[in-house]
C-alpha positions as a Markdown table, in Angstrom:
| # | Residue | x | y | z |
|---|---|---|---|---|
| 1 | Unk | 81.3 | -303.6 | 36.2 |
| 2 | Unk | 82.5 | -305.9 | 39.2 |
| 3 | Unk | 81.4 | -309.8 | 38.6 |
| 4 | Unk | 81.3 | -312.3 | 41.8 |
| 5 | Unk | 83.8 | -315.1 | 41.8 |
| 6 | Unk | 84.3 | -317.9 | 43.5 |
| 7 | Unk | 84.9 | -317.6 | 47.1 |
| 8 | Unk | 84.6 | -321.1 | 48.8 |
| 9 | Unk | 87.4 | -323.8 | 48.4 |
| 10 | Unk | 86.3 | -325.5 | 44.7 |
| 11 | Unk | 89.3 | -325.2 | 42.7 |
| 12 | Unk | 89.6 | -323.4 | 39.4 |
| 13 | Unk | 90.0 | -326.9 | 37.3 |
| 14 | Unk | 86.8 | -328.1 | 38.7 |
| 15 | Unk | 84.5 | -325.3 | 37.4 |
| 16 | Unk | 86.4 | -325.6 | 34.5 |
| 17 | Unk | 85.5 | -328.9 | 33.3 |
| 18 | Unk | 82.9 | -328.3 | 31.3 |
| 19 | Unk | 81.0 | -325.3 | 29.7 |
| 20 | Unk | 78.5 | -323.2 | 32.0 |
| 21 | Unk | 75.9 | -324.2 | 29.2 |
| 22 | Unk | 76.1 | -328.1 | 30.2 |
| 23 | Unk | 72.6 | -329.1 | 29.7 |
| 24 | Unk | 73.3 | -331.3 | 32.9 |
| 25 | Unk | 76.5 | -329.8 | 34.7 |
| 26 | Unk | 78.4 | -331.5 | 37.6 |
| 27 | Unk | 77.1 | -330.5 | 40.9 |
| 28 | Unk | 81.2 | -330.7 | 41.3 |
| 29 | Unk | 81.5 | -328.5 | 38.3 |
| 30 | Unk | 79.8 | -325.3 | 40.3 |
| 31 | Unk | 80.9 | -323.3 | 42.9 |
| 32 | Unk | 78.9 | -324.5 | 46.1 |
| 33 | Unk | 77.8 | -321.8 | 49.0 |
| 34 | Unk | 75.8 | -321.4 | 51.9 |
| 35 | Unk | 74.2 | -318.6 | 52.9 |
| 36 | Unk | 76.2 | -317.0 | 54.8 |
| 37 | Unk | 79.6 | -318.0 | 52.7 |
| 38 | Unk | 77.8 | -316.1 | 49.7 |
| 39 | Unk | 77.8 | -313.1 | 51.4 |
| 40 | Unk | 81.1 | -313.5 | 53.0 |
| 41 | Unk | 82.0 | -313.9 | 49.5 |
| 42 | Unk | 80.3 | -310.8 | 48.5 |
| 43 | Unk | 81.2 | -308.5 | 51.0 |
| 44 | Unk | 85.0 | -310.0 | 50.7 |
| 45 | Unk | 84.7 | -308.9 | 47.0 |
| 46 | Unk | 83.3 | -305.5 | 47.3 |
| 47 | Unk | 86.0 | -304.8 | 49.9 |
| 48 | Unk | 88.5 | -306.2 | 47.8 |
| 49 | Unk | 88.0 | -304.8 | 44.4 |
| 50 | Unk | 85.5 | -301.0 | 45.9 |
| 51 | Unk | 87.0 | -297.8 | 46.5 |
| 52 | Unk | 87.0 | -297.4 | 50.0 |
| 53 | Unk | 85.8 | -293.8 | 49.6 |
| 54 | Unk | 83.7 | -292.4 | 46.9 |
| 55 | Unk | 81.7 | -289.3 | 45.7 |
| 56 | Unk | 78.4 | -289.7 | 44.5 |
| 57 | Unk | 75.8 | -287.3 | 42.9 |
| 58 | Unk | 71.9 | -288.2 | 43.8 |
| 59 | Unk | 68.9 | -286.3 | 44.8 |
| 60 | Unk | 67.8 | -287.2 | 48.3 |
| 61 | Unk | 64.5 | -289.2 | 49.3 |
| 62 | Unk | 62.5 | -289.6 | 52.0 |
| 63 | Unk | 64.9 | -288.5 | 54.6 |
| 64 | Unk | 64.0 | -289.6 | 58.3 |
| 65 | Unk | 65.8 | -289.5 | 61.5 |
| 66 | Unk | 65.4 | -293.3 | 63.5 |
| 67 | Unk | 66.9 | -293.7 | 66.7 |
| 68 | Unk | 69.5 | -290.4 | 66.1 |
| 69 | Unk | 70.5 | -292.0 | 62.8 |
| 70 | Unk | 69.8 | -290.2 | 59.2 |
| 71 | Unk | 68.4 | -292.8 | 56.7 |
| 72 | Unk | 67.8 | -292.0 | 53.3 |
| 73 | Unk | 67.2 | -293.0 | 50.1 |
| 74 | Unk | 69.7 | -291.6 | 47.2 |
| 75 | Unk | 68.1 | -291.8 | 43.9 |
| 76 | Unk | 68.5 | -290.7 | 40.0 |
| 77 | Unk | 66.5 | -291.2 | 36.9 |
| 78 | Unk | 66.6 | -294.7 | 36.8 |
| 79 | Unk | 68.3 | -295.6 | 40.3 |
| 80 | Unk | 67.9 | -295.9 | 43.9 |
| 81 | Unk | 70.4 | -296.7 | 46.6 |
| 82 | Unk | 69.5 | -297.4 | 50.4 |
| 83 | Unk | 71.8 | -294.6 | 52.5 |
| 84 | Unk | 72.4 | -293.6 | 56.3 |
| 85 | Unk | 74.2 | -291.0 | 58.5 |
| 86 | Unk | 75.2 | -292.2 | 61.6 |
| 87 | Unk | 74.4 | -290.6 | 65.1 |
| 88 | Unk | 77.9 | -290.1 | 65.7 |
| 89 | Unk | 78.5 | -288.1 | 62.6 |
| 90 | Unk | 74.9 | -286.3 | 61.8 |
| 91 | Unk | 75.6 | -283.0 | 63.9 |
| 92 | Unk | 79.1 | -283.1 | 61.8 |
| 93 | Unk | 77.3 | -282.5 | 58.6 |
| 94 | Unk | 78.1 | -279.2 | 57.0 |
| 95 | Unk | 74.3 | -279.4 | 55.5 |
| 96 | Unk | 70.8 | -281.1 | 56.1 |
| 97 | Unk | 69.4 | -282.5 | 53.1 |
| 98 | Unk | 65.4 | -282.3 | 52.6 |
| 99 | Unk | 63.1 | -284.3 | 50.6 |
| 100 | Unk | 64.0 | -283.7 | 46.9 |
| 101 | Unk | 67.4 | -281.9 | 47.4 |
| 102 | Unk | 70.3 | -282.4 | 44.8 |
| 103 | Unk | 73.4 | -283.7 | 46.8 |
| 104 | Unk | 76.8 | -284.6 | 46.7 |
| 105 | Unk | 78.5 | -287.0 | 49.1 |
| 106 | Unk | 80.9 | -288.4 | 50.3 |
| 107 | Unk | 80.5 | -292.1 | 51.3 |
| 108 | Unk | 81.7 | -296.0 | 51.0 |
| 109 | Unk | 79.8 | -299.0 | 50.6 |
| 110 | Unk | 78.2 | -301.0 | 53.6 |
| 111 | Unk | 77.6 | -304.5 | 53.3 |
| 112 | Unk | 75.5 | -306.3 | 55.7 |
| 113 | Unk | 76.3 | -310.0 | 55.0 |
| 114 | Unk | 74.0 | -311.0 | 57.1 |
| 115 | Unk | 70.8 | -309.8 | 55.4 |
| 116 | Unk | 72.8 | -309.2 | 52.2 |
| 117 | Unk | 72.1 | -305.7 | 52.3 |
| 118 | Unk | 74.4 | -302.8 | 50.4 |
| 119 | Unk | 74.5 | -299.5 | 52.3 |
| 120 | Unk | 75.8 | -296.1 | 51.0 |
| 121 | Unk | 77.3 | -294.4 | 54.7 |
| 122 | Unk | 77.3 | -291.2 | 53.9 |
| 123 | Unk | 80.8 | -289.1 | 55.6 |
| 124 | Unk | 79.7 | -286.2 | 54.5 |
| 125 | Unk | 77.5 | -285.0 | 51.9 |
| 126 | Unk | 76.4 | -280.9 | 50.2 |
| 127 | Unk | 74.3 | -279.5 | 48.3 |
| 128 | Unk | 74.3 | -279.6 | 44.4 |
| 129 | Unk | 74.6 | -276.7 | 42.5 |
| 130 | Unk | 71.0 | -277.3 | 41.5 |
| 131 | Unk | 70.0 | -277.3 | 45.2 |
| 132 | Unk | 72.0 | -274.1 | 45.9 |
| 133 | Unk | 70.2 | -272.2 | 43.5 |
| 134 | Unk | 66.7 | -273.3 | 44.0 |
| 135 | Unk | 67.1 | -272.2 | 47.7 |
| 136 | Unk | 69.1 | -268.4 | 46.8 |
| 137 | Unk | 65.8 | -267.9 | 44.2 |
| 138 | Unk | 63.0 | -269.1 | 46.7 |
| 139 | Unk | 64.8 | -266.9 | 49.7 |
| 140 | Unk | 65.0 | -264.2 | 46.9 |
| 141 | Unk | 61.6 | -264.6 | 46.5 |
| 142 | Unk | 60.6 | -264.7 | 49.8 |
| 143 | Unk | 62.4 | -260.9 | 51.0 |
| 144 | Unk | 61.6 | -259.4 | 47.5 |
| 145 | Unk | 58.2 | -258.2 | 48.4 |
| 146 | Unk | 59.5 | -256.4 | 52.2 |
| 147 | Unk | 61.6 | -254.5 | 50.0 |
| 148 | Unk | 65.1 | -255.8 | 51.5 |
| 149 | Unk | 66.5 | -256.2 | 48.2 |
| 150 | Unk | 65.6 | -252.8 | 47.2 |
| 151 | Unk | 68.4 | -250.3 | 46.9 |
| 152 | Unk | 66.6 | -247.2 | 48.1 |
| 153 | Unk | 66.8 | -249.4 | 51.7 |
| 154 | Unk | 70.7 | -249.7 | 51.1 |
| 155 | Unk | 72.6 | -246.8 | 53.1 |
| 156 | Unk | 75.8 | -244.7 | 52.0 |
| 157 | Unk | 79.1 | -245.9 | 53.1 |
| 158 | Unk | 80.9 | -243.4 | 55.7 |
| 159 | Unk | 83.6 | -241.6 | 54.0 |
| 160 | Unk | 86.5 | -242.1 | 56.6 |
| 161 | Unk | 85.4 | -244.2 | 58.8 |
| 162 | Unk | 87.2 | -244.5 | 62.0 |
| 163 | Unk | 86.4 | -247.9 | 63.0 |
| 164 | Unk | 84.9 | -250.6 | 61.6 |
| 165 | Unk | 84.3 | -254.7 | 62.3 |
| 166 | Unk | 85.3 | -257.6 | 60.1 |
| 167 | Unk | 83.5 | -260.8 | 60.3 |
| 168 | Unk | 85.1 | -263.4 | 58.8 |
| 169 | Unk | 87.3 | -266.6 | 59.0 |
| 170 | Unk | 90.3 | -266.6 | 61.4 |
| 171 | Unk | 93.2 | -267.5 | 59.9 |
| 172 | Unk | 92.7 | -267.2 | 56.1 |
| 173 | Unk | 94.2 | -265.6 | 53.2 |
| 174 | Unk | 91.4 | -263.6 | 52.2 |
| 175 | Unk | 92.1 | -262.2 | 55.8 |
| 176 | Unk | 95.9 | -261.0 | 55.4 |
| 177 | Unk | 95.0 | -260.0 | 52.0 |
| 178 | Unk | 91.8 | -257.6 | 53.4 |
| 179 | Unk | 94.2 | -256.3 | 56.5 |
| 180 | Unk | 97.1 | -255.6 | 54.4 |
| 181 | Unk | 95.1 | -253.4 | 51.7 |
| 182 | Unk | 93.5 | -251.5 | 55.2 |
| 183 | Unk | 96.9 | -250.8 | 55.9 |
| 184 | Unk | 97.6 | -249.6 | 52.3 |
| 185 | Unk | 94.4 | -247.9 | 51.9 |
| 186 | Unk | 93.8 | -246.5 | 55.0 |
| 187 | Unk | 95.5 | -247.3 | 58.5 |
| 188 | Unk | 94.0 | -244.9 | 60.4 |
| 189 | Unk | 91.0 | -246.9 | 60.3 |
| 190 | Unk | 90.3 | -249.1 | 63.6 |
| 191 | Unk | 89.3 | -252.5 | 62.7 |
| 192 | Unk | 87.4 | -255.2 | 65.2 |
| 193 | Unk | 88.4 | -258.9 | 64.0 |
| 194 | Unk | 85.4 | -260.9 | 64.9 |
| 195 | Unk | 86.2 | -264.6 | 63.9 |
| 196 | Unk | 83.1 | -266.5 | 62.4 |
| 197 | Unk | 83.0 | -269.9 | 60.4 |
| 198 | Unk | 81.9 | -269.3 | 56.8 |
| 199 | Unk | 81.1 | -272.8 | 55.6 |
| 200 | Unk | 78.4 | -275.8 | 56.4 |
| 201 | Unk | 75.5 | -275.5 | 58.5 |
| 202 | Unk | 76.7 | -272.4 | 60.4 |
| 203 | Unk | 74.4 | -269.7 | 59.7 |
| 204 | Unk | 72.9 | -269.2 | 63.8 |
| 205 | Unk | 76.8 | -268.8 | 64.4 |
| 206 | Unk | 77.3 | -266.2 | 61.8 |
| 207 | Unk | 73.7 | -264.7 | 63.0 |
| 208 | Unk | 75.0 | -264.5 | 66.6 |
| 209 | Unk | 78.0 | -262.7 | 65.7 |
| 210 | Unk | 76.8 | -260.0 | 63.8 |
| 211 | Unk | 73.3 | -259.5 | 66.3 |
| 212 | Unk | 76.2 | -258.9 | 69.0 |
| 213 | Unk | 78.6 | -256.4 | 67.1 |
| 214 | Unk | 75.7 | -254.5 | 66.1 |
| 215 | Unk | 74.5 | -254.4 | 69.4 |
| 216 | Unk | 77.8 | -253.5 | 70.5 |
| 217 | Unk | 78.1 | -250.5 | 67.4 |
| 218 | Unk | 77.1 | -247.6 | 69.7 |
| 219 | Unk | 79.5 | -247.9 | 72.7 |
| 220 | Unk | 82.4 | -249.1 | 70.3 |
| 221 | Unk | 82.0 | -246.4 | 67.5 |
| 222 | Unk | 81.2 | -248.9 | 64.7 |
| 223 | Unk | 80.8 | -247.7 | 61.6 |
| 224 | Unk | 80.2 | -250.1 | 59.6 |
| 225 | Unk | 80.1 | -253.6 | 59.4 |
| 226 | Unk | 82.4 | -256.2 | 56.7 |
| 227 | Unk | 81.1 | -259.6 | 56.1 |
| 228 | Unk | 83.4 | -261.7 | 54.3 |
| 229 | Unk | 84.5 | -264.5 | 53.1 |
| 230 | Unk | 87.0 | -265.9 | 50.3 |
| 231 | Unk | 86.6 | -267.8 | 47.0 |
| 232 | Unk | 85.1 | -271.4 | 47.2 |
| 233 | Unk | 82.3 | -273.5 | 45.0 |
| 234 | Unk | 79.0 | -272.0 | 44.6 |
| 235 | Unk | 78.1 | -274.6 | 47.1 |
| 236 | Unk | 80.4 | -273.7 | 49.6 |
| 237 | Unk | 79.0 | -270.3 | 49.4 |
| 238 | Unk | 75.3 | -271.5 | 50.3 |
| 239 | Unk | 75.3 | -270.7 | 54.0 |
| 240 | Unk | 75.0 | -266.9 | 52.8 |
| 241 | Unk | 71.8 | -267.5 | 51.3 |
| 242 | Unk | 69.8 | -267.9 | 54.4 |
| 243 | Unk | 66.6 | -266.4 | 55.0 |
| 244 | Unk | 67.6 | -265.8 | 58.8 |
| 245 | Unk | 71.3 | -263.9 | 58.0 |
| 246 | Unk | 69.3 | -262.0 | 55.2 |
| 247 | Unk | 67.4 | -260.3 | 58.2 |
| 248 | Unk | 69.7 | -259.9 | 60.4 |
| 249 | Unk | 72.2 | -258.0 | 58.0 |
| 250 | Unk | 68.9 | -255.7 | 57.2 |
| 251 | Unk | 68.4 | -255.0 | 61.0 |
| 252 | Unk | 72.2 | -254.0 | 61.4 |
| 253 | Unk | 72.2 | -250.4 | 62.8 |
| 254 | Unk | 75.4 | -249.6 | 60.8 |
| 255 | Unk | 75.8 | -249.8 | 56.9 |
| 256 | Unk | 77.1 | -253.7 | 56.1 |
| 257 | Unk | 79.5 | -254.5 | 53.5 |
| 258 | Unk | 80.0 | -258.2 | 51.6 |
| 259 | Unk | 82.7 | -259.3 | 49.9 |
| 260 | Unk | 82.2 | -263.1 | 49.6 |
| 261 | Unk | 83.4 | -264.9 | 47.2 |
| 262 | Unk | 84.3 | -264.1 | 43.9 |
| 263 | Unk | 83.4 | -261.3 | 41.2 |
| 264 | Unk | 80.9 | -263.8 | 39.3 |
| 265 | Unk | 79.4 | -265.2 | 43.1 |
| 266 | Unk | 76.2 | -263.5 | 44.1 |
| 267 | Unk | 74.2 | -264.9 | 46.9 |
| 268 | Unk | 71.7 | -263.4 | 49.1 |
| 269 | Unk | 73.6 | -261.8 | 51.5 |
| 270 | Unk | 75.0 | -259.6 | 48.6 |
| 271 | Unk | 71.5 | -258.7 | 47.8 |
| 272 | Unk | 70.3 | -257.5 | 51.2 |
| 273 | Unk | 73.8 | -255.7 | 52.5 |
| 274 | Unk | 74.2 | -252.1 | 51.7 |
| 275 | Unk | 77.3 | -252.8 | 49.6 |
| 276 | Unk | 78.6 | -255.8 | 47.4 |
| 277 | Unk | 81.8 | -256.1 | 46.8 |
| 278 | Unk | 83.4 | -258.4 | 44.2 |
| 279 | Unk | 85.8 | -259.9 | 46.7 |
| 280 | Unk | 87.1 | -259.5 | 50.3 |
| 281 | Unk | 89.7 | -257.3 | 49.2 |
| 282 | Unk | 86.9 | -255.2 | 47.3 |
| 283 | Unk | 85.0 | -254.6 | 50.5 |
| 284 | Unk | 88.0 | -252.9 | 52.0 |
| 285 | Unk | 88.8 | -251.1 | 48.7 |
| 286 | Unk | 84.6 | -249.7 | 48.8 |
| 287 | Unk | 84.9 | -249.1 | 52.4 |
| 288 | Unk | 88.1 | -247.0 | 52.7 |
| 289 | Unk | 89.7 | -244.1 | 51.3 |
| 290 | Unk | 92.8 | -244.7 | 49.0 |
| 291 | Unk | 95.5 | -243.2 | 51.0 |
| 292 | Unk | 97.4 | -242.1 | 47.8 |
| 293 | Unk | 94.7 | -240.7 | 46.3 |
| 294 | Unk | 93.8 | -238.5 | 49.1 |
| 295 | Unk | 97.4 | -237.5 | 49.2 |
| 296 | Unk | 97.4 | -236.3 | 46.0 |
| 297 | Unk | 94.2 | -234.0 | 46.7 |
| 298 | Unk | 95.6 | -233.1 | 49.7 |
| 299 | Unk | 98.9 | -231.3 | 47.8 |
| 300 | Unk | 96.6 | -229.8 | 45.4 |
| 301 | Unk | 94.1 | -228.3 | 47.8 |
| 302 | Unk | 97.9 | -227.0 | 49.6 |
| 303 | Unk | 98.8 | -225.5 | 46.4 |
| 304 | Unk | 95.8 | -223.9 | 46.0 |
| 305 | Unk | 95.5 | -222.6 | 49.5 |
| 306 | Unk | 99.3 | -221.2 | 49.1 |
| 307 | Unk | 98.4 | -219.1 | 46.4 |
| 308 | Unk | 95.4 | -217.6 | 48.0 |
| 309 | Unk | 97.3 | -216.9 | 50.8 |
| 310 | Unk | 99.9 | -215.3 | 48.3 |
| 311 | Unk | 97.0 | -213.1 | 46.7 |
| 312 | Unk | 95.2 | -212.5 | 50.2 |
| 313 | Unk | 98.6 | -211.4 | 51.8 |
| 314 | Unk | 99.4 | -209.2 | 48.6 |
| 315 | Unk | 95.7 | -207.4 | 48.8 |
| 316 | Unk | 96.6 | -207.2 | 52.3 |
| 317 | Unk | 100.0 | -205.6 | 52.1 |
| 318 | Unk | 98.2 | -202.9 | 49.3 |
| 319 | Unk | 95.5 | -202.5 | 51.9 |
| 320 | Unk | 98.0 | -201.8 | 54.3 |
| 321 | Unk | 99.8 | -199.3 | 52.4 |
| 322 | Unk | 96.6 | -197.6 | 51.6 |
| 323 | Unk | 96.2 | -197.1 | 55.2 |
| 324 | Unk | 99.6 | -195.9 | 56.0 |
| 325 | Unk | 99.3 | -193.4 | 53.0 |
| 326 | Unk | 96.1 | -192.1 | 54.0 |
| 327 | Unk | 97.4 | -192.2 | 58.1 |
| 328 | Unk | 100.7 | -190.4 | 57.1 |
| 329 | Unk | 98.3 | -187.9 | 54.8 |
| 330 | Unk | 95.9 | -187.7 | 58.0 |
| 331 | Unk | 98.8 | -186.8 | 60.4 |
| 332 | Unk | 98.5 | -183.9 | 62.6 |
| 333 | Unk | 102.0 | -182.8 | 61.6 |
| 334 | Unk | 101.7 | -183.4 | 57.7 |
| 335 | Unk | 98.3 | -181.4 | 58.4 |
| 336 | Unk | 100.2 | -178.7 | 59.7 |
| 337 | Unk | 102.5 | -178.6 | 56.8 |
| 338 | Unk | 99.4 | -178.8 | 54.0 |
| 339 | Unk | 97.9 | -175.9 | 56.0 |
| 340 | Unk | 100.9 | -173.9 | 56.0 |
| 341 | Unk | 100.9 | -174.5 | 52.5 |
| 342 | Unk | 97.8 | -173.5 | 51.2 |
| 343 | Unk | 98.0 | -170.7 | 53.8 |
| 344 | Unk | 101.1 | -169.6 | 51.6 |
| 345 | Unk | 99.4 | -170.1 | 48.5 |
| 346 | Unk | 96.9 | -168.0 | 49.6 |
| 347 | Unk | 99.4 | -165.5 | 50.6 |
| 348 | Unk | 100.9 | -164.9 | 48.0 |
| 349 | Unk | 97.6 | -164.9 | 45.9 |
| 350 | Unk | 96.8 | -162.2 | 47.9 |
| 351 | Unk | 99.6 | -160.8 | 47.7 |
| 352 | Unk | 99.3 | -160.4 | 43.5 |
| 353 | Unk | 96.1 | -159.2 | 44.0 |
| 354 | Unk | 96.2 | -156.5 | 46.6 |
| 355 | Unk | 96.5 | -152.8 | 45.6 |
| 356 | Unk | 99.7 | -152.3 | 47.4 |
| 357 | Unk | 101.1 | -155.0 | 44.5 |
| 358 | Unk | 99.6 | -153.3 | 41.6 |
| 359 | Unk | 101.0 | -150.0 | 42.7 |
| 360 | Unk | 104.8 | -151.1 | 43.5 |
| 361 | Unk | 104.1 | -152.4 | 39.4 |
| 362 | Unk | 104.1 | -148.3 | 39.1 |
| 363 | Unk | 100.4 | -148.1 | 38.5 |
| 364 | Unk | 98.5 | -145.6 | 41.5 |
| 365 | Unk | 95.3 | -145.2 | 42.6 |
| 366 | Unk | 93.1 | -142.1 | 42.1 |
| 367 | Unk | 90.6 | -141.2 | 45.1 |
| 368 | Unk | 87.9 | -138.9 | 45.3 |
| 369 | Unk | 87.2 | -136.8 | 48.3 |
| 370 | Unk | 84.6 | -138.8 | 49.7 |
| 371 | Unk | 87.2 | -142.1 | 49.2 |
| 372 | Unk | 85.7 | -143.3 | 46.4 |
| 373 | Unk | 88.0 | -145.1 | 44.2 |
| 374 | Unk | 87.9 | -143.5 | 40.6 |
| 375 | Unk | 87.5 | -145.9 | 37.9 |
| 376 | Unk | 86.2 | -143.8 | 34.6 |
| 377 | Unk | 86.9 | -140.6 | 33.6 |
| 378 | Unk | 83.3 | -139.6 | 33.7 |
| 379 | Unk | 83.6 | -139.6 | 37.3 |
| 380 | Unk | 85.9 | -136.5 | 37.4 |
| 381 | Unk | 85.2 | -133.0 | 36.5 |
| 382 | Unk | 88.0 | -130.1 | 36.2 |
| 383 | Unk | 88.7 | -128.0 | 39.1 |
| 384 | Unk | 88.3 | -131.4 | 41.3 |
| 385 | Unk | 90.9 | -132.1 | 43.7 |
| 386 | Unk | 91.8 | -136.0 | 43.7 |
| 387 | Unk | 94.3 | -138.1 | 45.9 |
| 388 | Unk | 96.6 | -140.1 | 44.4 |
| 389 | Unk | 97.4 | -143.3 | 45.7 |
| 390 | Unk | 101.4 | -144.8 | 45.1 |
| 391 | Unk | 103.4 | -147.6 | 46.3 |
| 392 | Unk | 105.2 | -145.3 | 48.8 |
| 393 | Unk | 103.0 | -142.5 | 50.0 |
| 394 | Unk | 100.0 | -140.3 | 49.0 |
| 395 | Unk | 99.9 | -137.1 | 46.7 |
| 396 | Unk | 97.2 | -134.6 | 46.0 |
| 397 | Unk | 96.2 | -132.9 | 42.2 |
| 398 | Unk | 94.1 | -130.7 | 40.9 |
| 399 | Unk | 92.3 | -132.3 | 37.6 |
| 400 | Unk | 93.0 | -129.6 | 35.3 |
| 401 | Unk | 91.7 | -130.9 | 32.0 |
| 402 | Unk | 89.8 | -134.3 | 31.3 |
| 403 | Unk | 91.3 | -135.8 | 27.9 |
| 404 | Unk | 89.4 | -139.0 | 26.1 |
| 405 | Unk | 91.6 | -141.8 | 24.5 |
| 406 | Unk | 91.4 | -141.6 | 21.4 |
| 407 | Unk | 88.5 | -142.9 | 19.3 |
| 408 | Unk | 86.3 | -143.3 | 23.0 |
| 409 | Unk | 83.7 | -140.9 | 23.0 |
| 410 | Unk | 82.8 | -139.7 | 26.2 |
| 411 | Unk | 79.6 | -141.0 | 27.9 |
């Protein structure tokens, strides 16, 4: 703790002289002030021996604008400490505390000798963790019932998207990092840099940016949106739990990825986009297809598609010869020669079975007088003159005698 010494010319041997429990001490013995030198004194010694910056935890009370200047009071369980914002720097503030909202800021000590009155001047101040996650539960509260954090509302990611916008902080690492995995990924892949600030009081900023590149989606062949930002405190990450960006990420025409943060960060952005990613890097990783991957498909689906072209060109080439088989066997020529063929087939069948055949074998043929050919012996009778066919002429006989074979009786 700091103790007040003595600050006006009494030396150190006079207030020495005799014990501080005097029942009747020396007026000489004490250090003597006036008003104002007691203050001086004060304010010297708080200057002197105070950090000239500080951080301070405290809830905020009663917070009231006077004359463009933020007072406040600062408080804790047992404390309270008077606290004010100048004009100059109140629009700088990265967040506007309420009544009741957990803080930290950044400040030094003001001393007013005049009045004796101690100051905190707040620099710069944000919200608590606390804070932060009263707000993301009472904005998740809030869009819960219109169904915005439902996921049958979210909409599939295109599968090879051709262009795409990225809204996020210009430069940054998280930046490189997201544009040198789209070139890994995917380069074929437009992408439209839109530069937005990602921390402090900067949500209508953010708003304004992503109301004018999804107006912009149709004519520039958007397909989706990225909203990113890299890894920070939770409370750095508080600007993406706004009511306001909540709906205007819903009311994007075009799918919208986040990647803000880091894997265990989930603010209410996340909840209402169509995709959360982990990290920046994750968003690109959801959004595009891995080039290698796709490759590798690629040279399977070509392997595959060579060997049905092997078996298609092979049922082909049998087809084909099927054709020319049947075209060669359908030929006028080679049906010429099959006729010719069969004609001699038939010739020569004929040939065995005609008469003239059977009698240059030395058999003859045995006509009656009225032609009829005779086939039994029944049909001769003696005395009956029969012609007698041979392979080189005719003769004439007489049928003398009419002699069965032997065991054939005679019909």
């Amino acid at each position: 703790m700091l103790g007040i010494g003595p600050a006006c010319p009494v030396s150190s041997s006079q207030l020495c002289c005799k014990p501080l429990n005097s029942a009747e001490p020396s007026p000489l013995q004490l250090p003597r002030y006036s008003v104002s030198g007691l203050n001086a004194a004060v304010a010297s010694l708080l200057e002197r021996g105070f950090a000239p910056r500080f951080l301070l935890e405290a809830t905020v009370s009663r917070p009231q604008l006077k004359k463009g200047h933020l007072w406040m009071n600062l408080v804790d369980d047992a404390s309270s400490v008077s606290a004010v914002v100048w004009a100059s720097q109140v629009p700088r503030l990265s967040f506007q505390p309420s009544d009741g909202d957990g803080v930290l800021v950044v400040g030094k000590l003001n001393f007013w000798a005049a009045r004796a009155s101690l100051t905190v001047q707040v620099l710069d101040l944000r919200p608590s963790l606390s804070s932060v996650l009263r707000r993301f539960e009472r904005v998740r509260q809030l869009l819960e019932p219109e169904g915005l954090l439902e996921p049958e509302r979210k909409r599939p990611l295109p599968a090879e998207p051709g262009r795409i916008a990225l809204l996020t902080s210009v430069p940054s690492s998280a930046l490189a990092d997201m544009l040198r995995t789209a070139r890994e990924r995917w380069p074929a892949t437009a992408i439209l840099l839109v530069p937005i600030p990602v921390q402090g009081g900067v949500e209508t900023q953010i708003c304004t940016a992503l109301e004018r590149v999804g107006a912009a989606a149709g004519p520039l062949g958007l397909e989706a949106i990225v909203l990113a930002r890299g890894g920070g405190s939770r409370e750095d990450l508080s600007v993406f739990d706004g009511e306001v960006l909540a709906r205007c990420i819903a009311a994007a025409p075009v799918p919208v990825v986040c990647g803000i943060g880091h894997e265990d960060d989930t603010t209410i952005a996340d909840l209402v986009a169509d995709h959360r990613a982990a990290t920046p890097t994750a968003a690109l990783v959801a959004l595009l297809p891995d080039r290698g991957q796709l490759q590798l498909v690629a040279q399977q689906l070509r392997r595959h598609l060579a060997q049905m072209v092997v078996l298609r060109l092979q049922g082909v080439r049998q087809r084909l010869a099927q054709l020319t088989e049947r075209l060669q066997r359908l030929h006028p020529s080679e049906q010429l020669r099959l006729r010719r063929t069969d004609l001699e087939q038939a010739r020569r069948l004929l040939q065995a079975l005609s008469p003239q055949h059977v009698l240059q074998r030395g058999f003859a043929l045995l006509h009656r007088n009225d032609g009829s050919l005779v086939r039994r012996l029944e049909d001769l009778s003696r005395g009956e003159v029969i012609a007698i066919a041979l392979a080189n002429g005719e003769a004439r006989a007489e049928v003398q005698e009419l002699l069965p074979a032997a065991g054939v009786q005679p019909e």
